[in-house]
N, C-alpha and C positions, 0 to 999 in steps of 0.2 A: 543241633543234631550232627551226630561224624557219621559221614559213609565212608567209607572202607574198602576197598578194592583188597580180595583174598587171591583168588587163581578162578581161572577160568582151563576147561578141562574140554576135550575132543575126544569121541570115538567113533565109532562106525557101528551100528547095529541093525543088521537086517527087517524090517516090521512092513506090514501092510501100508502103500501109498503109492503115489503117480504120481508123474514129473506135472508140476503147474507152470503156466508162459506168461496168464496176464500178471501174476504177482507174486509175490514170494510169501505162502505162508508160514507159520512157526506157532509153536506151543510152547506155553509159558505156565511154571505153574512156583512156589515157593512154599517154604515149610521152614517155621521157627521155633528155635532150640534155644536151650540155656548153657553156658557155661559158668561154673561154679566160682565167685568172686568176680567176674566181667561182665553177668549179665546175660543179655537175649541176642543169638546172631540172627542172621536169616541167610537161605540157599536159597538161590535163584535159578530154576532149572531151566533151559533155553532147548530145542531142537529146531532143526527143519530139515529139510529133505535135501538127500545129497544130490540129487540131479538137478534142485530147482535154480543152484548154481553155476555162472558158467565159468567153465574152463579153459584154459590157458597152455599151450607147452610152453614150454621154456628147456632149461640146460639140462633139467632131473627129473622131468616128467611132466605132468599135467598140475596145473597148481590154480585152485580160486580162492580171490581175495573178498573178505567181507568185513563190514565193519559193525558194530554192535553197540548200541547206544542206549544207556540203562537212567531212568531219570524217577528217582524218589521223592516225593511231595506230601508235606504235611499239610494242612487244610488250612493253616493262616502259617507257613512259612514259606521260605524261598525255596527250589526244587535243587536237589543235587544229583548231580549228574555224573555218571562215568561213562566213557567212552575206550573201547579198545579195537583195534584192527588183526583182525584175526586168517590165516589161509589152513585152506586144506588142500593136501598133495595126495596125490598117485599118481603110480608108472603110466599109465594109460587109459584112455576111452573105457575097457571093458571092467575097468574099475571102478566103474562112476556106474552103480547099480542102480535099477527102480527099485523104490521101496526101502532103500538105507537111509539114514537118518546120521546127520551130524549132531551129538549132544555136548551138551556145558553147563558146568553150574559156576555159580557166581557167590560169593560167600560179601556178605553185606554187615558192619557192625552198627545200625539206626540207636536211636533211644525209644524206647516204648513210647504208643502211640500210634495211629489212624494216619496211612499213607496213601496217593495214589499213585500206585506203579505204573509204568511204562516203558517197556524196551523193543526197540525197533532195530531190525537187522536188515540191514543194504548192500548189496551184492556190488564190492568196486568196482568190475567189468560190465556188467550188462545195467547197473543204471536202477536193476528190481530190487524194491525192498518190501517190508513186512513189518505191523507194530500191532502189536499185544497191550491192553489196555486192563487194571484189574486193580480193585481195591485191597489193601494186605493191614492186618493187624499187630503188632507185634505186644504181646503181653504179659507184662513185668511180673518174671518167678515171683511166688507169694512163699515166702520162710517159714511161715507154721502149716502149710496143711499140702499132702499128696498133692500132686501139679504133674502131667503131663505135656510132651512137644505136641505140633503138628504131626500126624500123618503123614510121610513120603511113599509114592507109590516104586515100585523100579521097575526093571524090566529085567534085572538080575542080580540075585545079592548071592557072594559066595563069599567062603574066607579070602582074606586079602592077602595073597603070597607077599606080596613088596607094598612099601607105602606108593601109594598113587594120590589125585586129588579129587578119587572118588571113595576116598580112604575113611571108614567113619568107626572108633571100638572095634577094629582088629578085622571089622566089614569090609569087602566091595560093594557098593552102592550104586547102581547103574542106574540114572532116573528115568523115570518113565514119566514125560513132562504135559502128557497130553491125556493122562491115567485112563487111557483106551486099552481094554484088552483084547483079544481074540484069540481065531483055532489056532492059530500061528504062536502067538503067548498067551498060551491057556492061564497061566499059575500070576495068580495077583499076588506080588511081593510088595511086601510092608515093613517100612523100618518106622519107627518112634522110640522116645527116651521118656523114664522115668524117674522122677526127682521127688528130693524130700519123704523117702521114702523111713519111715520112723528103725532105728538098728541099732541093736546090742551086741557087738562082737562075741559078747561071753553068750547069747543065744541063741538055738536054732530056729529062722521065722522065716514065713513067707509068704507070698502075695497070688492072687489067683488073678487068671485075665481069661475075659470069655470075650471070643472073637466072632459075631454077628456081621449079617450081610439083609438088610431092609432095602424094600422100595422105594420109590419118591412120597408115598405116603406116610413110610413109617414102619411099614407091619414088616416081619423078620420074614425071610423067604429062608433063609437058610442060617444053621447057628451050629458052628465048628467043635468039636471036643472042648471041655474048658480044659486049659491047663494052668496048672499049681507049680509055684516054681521058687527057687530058695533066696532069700535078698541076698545078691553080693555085697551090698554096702546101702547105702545110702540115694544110691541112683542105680537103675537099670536099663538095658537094652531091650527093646521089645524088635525081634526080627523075623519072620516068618515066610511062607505063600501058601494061599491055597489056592487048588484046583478051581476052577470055576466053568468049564466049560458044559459043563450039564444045563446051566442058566441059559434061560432063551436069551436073545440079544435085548438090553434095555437098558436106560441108567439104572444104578445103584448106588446105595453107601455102606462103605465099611464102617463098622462101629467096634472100637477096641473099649474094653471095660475093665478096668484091675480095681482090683476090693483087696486093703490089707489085712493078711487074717487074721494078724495081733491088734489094730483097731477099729475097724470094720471100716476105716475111711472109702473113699472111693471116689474116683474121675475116670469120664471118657471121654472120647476123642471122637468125627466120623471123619467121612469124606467121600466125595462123590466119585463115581467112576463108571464106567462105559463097558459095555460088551460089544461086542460086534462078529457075528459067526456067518458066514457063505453059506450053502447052501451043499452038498455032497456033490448035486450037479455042476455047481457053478465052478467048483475044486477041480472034479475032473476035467472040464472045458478046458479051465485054463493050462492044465499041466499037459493034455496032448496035442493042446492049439487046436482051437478051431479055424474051421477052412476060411472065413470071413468074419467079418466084424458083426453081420447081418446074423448068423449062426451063435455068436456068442452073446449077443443080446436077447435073440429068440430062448437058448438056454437059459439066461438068466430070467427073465423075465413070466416062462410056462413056469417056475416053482414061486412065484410071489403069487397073496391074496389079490381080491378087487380091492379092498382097499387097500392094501401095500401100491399097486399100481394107479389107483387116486392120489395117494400123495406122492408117486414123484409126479404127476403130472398137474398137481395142484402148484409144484415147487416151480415148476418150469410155466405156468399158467402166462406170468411175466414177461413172456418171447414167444410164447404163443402166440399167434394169428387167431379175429374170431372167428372163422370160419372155422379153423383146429378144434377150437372149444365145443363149440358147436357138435363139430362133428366126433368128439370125443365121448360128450355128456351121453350120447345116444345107442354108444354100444356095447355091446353085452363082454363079458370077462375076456372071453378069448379076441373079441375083436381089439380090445384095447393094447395086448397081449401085440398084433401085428400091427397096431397104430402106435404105438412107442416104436420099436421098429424102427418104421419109416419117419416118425417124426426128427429122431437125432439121427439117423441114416442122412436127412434131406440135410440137415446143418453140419456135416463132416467136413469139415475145413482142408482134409489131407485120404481123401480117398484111396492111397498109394499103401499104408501103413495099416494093420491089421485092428490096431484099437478107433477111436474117436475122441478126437482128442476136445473136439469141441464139447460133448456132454461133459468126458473127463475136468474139463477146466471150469464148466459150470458148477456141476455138481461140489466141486471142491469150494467156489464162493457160495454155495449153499453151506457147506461141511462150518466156514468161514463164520458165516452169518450166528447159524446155532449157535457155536461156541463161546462169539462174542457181541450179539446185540439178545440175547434169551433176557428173556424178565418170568418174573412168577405167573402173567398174567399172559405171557406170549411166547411163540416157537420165535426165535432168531430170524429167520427168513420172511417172518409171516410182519416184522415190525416197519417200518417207515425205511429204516436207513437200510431194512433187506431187500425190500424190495427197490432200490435205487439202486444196490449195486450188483443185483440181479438185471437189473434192467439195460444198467448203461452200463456197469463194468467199473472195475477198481479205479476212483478217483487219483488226475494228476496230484495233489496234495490236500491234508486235512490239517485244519486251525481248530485245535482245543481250546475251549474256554471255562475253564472247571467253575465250582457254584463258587461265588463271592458275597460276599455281605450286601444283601439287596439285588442281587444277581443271581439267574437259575443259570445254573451249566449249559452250553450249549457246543454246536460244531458247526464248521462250515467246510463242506465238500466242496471241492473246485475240476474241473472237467474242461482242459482245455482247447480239446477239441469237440467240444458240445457246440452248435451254431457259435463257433467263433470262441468260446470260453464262457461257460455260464458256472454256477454256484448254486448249491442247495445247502440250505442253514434248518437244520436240528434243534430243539431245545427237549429240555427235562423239564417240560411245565409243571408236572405233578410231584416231581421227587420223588420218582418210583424207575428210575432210571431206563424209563421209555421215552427216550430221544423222537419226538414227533417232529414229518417234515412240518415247517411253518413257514418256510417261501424259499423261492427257488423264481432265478433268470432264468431258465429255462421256459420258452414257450407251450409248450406243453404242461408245465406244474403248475403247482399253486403260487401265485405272484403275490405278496403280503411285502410292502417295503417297509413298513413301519412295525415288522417283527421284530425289531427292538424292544416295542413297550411292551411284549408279551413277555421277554427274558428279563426285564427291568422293573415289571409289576412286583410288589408286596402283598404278601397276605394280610388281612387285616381281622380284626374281629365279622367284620361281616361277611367273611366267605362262608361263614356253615354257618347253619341255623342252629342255636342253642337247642340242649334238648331240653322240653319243657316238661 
């Protein structure tokens, strides 16, 4: 396998976020393409937040140094790894804004084939880093029939004045690596490529694409004008955005569909992505500041359902007190309404400062958990290893051990300042990629020393009863 180092690319784009302290996190998403005689690349799109860096003067301004560590793995080969050391400058403090986002993409040459990615970004001043774990496909153009890329979400596609190396068919291509949209970027930009597309220069033909937006079920919530459109050759660019903020806040998929109308061939594409809309109240609070932090939680908080307000307090259940609980389960909407409140009022680490930075910094390892422990069968937060770092907080160091031949995948969290340094070990017992705790030196957890032969067991014929 050759990996590749292309460019790696930096901007600045204003989006919805707050500065995190216990850790650095980041969104990571990629999307694979073809080039014509060389095969499949892959774009590795990276963000994380510009504040969650720390900054430096020095002779030309404010400068942070970060390091980005990208490590590609095939499932019986050795893992290839790049590494690059990266800064981001400005003149001052008031340039280092909440809610901007440092972006990069990373352009990767693999051979087709089943990888597990991995790229962790470490902050060289302050020590905080951040690792994205994700399985990626890369799948080898097929020469006789319509074939389609990946899906890339952006955050802005416009024509490309200058080449940049966000430069894609005459595009700007701004990734959007965490495919969240909101009020703030209402318009879901979509680039994808189309290949092997059947062309007769001596003929006029063309291909149709109907642009669909479904649930997590499936069913179509909403389906865009089709449009028909003329082959320029043999490949095409599919670029667009629509609107979307009409949709209540929820996941979704986009689903792109081209059918050619000279031989009715046809592929599509989806991909997941996120909404996420405030509330008219919650907008206003924020733009004329509210007088306290106690005022902008009360507004947030009178426009949520009872259940909107069960589940954050289902999320935060984990640092709850029983008595909290208790006293939670028993009251009516509006009292709930002033027992949130006071409950992250009581844990506000920085009384001094108008937000709270403790719920802030919780809720973001909730934000954390969804994103990267979710299974089909569970919410992120609600799994084993969410609630652990819901509980104690982002582990000193984590030890991967991917599945091996006679081996289920497993991790072991290390905490070293748990009574003196303890360890919680993870396994995928069932290969449905729900990491259950299965022992932990912690006094408190579950103590299993011989969770070895759990990770080390084979299936055999007698795990499941034949059917008779």
């Amino acid at each position: 396998m050759m990996l590749r180092y292309v460019c790696i690319a930096l901007t600045l784009i204003a989006t919805l976020g707050a500065q995190p302290r216990a850790f650095l996190p980041l969104s990571v998403d990629y999307a694979v393409f073809n080039t014509v005689g060389t095969g499949p690349y892959v774009e590795v799109y990276i963000s994380c937040l510009q504040n969650s860096l720390k900054y430096e003067q020095d002779s030309e301004g404010m400068v942070a140094r970060f390091n980005v560590n990208l490590e590609l793995k095939a499932e019986n080969g050795e893992p290839e790894t790049l590494n690059e050391s990266l800064i981001s400058r400005v003149d001052s403090e008031e340039d280092i804004r909440d809610g901007s986002e440092l972006r990069h993409v990373i352009r990767l040459s693999p051979e087709p084939g089943e990888y597990n990615l991995r790229v962790a970004l470490t902050d060289a001043v302050s020590g905080k880093s951040g690792e994205y774990l994700t399985s990626m496909e890369v799948r080898p153009l097929k020469p006789d029939s319509l074939e389609m890329s990946d899906i890339q979400f952006g955050s802005k596609i416009e024509q490309a004045q200058q080449e940049s190396l966000f430069s894609k068919n005459g595009l700007r291509v701004v990734p959007n690596s965490s495919s969240v949209f909101s009020i703030t970027m209402p318009v879901m930009y979509y680039y994808a490529e189309l290949y092997n597309l059947p062309f007769d220069p001596e003929k006029e033909s063309t291909y149709t694409m109907e642009s669909l937006i479904t649930d997590r079920e499936g069913e179509i919530v909403k389906a865009f004008p089709v449009k028909k459109s003329r082959k320029p050759g043999t490949s095409a660019v599919l670029a667009g955005g629509h609107n979307i903020v009409t949709l209540p806040s929820d996941t979704y998929f986009l689903k792109l569909r081209i059918t050619d109308d000279e031989t009715g061939q046809k592929v599509e594409r989806s991909k997941r992505f996120f909404l996420f809309k405030p509330t008219k109240e919650q907008i206003v609070a924020a733009q004329q500041g509210a007088a306290n932090t106690n005022d902008m939680m009360s507004a947030y908080y009178v426009n949520l359902t009872e259940e909107e307000l069960d589940e954050e307090f289902n999320m935060a259940r984990y640092i709850a007190r029983p008595e909290e609980e208790s006293i939670y389960d028993g009251l009516d909407a509006a009292g709930k309404v002033q027992f949130l409140v006071e409950f992250w009022n009581r844990r506000d680490t920085d009384r001094t400062t108008r937000g709270n930075e403790f719920k802030r910094d919780y809720l973001q390892l909730v934000e954390y958990a969804t994103n990267n422990f979710a299974t089909k069968f569970s919410s992120g937060w609600k799994s084993d290893r969410g609630r652990v770092l819901l509980t104690y907080g982002s582990p000193n160091e984590i030890e991967r051990s991917p599945m091996e031949r006679g081996s289920k995948p497993y991790e072991i969290w290390s905490y070293d300042e748990l009574e003196g340094g303890s360890i919680f070990v993870f396994g995928d017992l069932r290969g449905f990629g729900d990491y259950e705790l299965i022992h932990s030196t912690y006094s408190k957890e579950l103590y299993q020393p011989d969770w070895e032969r759990q990770i080390l067991r084979r299936r055999t014929e007698t795990d499941f009863d034949p059917v008779r």
